[in-house]
C-alpha positions in Angstrom: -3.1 167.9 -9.3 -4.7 165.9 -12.1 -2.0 166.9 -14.4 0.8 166.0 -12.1 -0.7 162.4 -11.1 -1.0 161.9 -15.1 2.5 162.9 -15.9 3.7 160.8 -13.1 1.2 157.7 -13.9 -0.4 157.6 -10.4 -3.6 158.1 -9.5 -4.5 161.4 -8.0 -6.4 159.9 -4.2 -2.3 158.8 -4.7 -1.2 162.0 -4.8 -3.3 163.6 -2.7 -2.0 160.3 0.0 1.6 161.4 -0.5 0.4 165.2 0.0 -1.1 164.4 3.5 2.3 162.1 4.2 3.8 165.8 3.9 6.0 163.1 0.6 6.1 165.8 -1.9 6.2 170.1 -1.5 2.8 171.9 -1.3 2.5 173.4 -4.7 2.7 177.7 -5.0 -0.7 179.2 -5.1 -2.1 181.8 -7.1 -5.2 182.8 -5.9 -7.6 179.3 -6.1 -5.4 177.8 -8.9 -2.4 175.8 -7.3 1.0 174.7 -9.5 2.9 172.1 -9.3 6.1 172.0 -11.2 9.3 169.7 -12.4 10.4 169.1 -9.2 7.2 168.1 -7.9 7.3 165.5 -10.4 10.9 164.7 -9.9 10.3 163.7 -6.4 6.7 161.5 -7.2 9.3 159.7 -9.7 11.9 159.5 -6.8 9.6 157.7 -4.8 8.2 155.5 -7.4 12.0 154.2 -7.4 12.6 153.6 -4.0 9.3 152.0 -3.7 10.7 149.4 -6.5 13.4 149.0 -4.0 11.9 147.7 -1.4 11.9 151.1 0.7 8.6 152.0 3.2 6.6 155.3 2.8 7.6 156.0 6.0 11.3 155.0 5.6 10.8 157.1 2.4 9.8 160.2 4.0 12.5 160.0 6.7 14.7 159.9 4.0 13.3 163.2 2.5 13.6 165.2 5.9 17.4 164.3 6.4 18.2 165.2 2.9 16.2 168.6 3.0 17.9 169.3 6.3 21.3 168.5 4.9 23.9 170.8 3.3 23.8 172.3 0.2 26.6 171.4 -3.1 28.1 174.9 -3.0 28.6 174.7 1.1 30.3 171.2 1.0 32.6 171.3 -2.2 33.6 174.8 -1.5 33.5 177.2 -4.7 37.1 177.8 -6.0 38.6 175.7 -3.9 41.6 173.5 -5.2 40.7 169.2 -5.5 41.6 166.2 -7.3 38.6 164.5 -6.5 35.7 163.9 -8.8 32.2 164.4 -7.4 29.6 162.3 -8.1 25.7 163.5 -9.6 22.9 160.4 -8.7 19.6 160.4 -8.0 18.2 159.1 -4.9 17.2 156.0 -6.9 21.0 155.6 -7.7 22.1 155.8 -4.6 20.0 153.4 -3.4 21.1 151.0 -5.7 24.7 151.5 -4.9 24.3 150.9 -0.8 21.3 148.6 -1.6 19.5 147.8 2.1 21.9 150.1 3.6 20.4 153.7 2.6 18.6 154.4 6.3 18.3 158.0 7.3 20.9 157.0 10.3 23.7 156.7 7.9 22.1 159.3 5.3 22.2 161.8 8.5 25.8 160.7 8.9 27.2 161.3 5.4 26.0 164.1 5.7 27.4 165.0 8.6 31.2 164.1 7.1 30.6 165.9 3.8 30.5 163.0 2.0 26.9 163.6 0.5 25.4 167.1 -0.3 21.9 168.1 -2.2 21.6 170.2 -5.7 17.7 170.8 -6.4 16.6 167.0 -6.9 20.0 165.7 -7.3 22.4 164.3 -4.8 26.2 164.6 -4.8 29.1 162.8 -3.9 32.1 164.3 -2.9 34.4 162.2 -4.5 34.2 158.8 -6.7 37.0 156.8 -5.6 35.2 157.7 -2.3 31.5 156.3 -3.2 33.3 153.0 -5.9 35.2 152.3 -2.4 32.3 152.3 0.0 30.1 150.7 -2.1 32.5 148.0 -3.0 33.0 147.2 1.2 29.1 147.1 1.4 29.0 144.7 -1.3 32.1 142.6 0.1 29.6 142.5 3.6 30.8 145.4 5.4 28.0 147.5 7.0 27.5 151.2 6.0 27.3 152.4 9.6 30.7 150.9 9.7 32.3 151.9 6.7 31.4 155.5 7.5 32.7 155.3 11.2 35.7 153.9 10.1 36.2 157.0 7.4 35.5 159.5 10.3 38.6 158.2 11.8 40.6 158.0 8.9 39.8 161.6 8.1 41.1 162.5 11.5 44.4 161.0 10.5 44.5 162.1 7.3 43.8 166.1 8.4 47.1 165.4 11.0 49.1 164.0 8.3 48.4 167.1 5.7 49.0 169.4 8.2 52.3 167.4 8.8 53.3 167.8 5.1 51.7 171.3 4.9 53.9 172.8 7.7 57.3 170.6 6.5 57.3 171.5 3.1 55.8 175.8 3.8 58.9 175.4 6.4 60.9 176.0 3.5 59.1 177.5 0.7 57.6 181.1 0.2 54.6 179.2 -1.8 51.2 179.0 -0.4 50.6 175.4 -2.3 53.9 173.8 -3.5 53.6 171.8 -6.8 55.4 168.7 -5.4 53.4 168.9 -2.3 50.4 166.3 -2.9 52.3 164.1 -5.3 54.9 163.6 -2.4 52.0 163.1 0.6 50.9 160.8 -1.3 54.0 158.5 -2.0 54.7 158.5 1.5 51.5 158.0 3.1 51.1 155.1 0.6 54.7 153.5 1.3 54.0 153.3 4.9 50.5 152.8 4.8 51.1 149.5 2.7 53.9 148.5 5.3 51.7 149.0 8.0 49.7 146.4 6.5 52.0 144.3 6.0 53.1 144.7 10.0 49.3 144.4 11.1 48.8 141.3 8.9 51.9 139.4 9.0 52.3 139.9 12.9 54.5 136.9 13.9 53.4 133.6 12.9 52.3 135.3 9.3 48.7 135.3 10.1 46.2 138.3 11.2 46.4 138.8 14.9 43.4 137.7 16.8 41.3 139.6 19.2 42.8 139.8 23.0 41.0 137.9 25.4 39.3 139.4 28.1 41.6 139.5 31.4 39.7 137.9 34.6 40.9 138.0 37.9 42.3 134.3 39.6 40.4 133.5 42.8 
C-alpha cells in the first residue's frame, strides 16, 4: 500500500480513504502480503483527474459502478463484424473533458445502454468518432447530454428502418449477402432527403422555423 500511495503521490490514510469508499479494487493476497498492481494505480490516477475537474468522491464512485457494470469492447463492436466507423480509446479523464459537467452516471448508464460507450481494462471506448466530435460539439453549442442521447436513441430507430429498407430493396435483386454499392447509395439518399427535410421543417411558410403549437382550451 505504501508503494502504491508513493507511485501515485498520495498519501497512504488517502489510500486507505479510497479503499473503505470501495474507490479502487482490493488488491490479490498471497498469504499476509497483499499486491496492488498497474491498474490499481491507473484508477488512483483516474481519480486524481476527475477530482481536478470538479467531480465529488461520491459522484466519482457512482461513476465507477456504472462503468464496471457496463459492457465489455469485444460485446459492443462485435469481432469481425463489417464498419466504417472509427472507435474512439480515452480515458475517463478525457471523456470528461469532452462532455465537461455533463458526465453523470445517468447519462454514462445510458450510453451505455445504446452502445455508444464500452470498457477495455482501464480504458473507455467510443463506438464511433464522428459520433463522440458530434455530441460533444451539441454540448458545447448548449445542448444537454441527456438530450443529445435521447434524441440519438430515436434516430437509431429510424436509421435501423431505413437499412433494413435498403437491405431488403437492393438483396431483392442480388444473390450478394453485402452489395458493394449498398452503403455508398443509403447514404446519398438518406442525405438528399434528409437535407430537404430540413429545408421543409425550417423554411415552413413564411421562411422561418415553425413555432411551438399552442395549447388548445375549451370556450366557456
Amino acid at each position: 500500500m505504501e508503494e502504491l500511495a508513493k507511485e501515485a503521490g498520495i498519501p497512504v490514510r488517502t489510500l486507505r480513504f479510497y479503499r473503505e469508499r470501495g474507490l479502487i479494487a482490493p488488491p490479490r493476497r498471497e498469504g499476509r502480503i497483499a499486491w496492488y498492481d498497474n491498474h490499481h494505480l491507473a484508477r488512483l490516477r483516474t481519480i486524481a483527474g476527475l477530482l481536478e475537474r470538479g467531480h465529488t468522491l461520491t459522484g466519482i464512485a457512482d461513476l465507477a459502478r456504472t462503468f464496471e457494470s457496463g459492457r465489455d469492447v469485444a460485446e459492443v463492436l462485435g469481432l469481425g463484424e463489417p464498419t466504417e466507423e472509427t472507435p474512439v480509446r480515452l480515458t475517463p479523464e478525457q471523456l470528461a473533458d469532452h462532455f465537461e459537467g455533463e458526465v453523470t452516471p445517468e447519462n454514462l448508464a445510458t450510453a451505455l445502454d445504446l452502445g455508444y460507450l464500452a470498457t477495455d481494462g482501464d480504458e473507455i471506448v467510443h463506438i464511433s468518432r464522428r459520433l463522440l466530435e458530434v455530441s460533444a460539439e451539441l454540448v458545447r453549442g448548449g445542448v444537454p447530454l441527456s438530450t443529445v442521447l435521447s434524441a440519438g436513441r430515436r434516430v437509431r430507430e429510424h436509421a435501423d428502418a431505413l437499412a433494413d429498407l435498403f437491405v431488403q430493396v437492393l438483396q431483392a435483386h442480388t444473390t450478394e449477402t453485402e452489395p458493394p454499392r449498398l452503403r455508398p447509395l443509403a447514404r446519398a439518399v438518406v442525405d438528399a432527403e434528409l437535407s430537404m427535410a430540413l429545408d421543409r421543417r425550417l423554411r415552413r411558410g413564411d421562411g422561418t422555423r415553425p413555432k411551438p403549437s399552442e395549447p388548445k382550451t375549451s370556450e366557456p
